[in-house]
C-alpha positions as CSV (number, residue, x, y, z in Angstrom):
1,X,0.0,0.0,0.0
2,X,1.0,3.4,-1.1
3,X,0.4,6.4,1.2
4,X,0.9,9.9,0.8
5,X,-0.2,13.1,2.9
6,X,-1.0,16.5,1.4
7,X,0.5,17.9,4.1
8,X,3.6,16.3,2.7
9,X,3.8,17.4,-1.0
10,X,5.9,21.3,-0.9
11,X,4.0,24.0,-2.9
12,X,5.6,24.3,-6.5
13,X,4.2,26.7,-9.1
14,X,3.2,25.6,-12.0
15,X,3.8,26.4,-16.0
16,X,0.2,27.7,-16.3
17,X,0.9,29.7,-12.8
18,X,-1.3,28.1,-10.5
19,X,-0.1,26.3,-7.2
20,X,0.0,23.1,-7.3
21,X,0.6,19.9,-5.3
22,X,1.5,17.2,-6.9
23,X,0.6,13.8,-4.7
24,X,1.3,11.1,-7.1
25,X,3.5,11.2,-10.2
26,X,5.5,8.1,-11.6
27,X,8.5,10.0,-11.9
28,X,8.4,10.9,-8.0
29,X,6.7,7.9,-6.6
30,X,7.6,4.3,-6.6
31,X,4.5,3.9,-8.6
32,X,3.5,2.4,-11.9
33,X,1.0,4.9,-12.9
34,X,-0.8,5.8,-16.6
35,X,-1.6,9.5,-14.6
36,X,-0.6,12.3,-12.8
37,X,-2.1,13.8,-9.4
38,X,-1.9,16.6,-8.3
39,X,-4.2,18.9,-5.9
40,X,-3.7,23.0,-7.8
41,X,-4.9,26.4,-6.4
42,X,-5.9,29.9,-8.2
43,X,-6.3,33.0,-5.4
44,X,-9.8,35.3,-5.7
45,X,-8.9,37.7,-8.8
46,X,-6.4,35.4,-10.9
47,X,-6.3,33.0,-13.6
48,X,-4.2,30.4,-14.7
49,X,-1.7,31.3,-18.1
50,X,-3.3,30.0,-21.2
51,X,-1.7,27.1,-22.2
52,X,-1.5,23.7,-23.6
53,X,-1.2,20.0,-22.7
54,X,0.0,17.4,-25.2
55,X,-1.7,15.1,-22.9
56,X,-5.7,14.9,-21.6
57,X,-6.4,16.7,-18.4
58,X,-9.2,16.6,-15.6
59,X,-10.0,18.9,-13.3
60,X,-12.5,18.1,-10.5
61,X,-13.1,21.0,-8.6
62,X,-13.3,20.7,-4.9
63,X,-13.7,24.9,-3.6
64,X,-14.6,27.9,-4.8
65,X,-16.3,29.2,-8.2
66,X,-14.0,28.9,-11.5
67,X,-14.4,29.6,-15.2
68,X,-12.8,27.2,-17.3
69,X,-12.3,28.3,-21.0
70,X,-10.8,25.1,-23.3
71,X,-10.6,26.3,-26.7
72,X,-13.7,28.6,-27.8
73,X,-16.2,27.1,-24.8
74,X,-16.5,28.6,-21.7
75,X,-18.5,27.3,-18.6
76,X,-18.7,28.2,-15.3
77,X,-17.3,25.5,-12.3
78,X,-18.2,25.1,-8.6
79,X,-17.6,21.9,-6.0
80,X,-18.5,19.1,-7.4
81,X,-17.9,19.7,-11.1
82,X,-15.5,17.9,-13.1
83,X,-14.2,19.1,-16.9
84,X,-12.5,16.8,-19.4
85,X,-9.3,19.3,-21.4
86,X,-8.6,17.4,-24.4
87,X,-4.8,16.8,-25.8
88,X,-3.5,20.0,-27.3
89,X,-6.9,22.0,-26.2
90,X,-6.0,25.7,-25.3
91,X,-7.0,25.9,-21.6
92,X,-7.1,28.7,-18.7
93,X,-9.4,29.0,-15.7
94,X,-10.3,32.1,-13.9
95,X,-10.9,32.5,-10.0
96,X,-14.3,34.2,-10.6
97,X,-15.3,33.8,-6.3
98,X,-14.2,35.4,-3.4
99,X,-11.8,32.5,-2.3
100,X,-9.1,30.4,-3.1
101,X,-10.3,28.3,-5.9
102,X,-8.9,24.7,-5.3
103,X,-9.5,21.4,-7.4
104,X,-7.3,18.5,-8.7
105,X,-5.6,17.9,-11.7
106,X,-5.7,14.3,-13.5
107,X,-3.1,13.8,-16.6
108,X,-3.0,11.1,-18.5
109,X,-0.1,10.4,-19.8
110,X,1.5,12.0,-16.8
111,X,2.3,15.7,-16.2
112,X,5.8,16.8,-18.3
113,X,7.3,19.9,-18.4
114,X,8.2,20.2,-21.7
115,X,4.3,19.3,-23.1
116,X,3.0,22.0,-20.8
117,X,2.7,25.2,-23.5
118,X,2.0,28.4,-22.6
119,X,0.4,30.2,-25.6
C-alpha cells in the first residue's frame, strides 16, 4: 500500500501559474502509474496562463467558483464539477469567487514539463 499526505507534498508553481501539489507522479513515486495527481490552487482575482497540454487533463473541482475556457467554450465550475481538457486544447481558468479556488488535476499520460505550453 502506497500512502501519501498532502500535508507532505511542498508547494511548487506551476507552467500555467497556479499552485499546485503534486501527490502522485511516476517519476516521483515508486509507482507504476498511466496518470498524474496533483491537488492546484488559483487566489480570488487570478487566472491560470493559457496554455497547452499534449496530454488529456481533468479537473475536479473541490472549492470555490472557477471559469474554465478550453478552446472557444466557456463554462462556469463550482464543488463538485469535473471538466475533461482534451490533448492540445488551449486551456485557462479564472478564479471568478471570493476565495481560493482549489481542485485536482488528473493527466494522463502524466504531467511533463516540456508538453505544458504556454500560448
Amino acid at each position: 500500500m502506497f500512502v501519501k499526505s498532502l500535508a507532505d507534498c511542498p508547494a511548487l508553481t506551476a507552467n500555467d501559474g497556479c499552485r499546485i501539489f503534486e501527490l502522485l507522479h511516476p517519476s516521483n513515486d515508486p509507482l507504476d502509474l498511466p496518470y498524474s495527481f496533483a491537488i492546484a490552487e488559483v487566489e480570488p482575482g487570478e487566472s491560470s496562463y493559457r496554455h497547452r497540454l499534449r496530454q488529456t487533463e481533468i479537473y475536479f473541482i473541490l472549492a470555490g467558483r472557477g471559469r474554465m475556457h478550453v478552446d472557444d467554450e466557456t463554462r462556469d465550475l463550482g464543488p463538485g464539477d469535473a471538466v475533461v481538457i482534451p490533448a492540445e486544447a488551449e486551456q485557462w481558468i479564472d478564479n471568478v469567487g471570493d476565495e481560493r479556488l482549489r481542485f485536482i488535476a488528473v493527466v494522463s499520460p502524466p504531467w511533463r514539463a516540456e508538453d505544458d505550453l504556454r500560448t
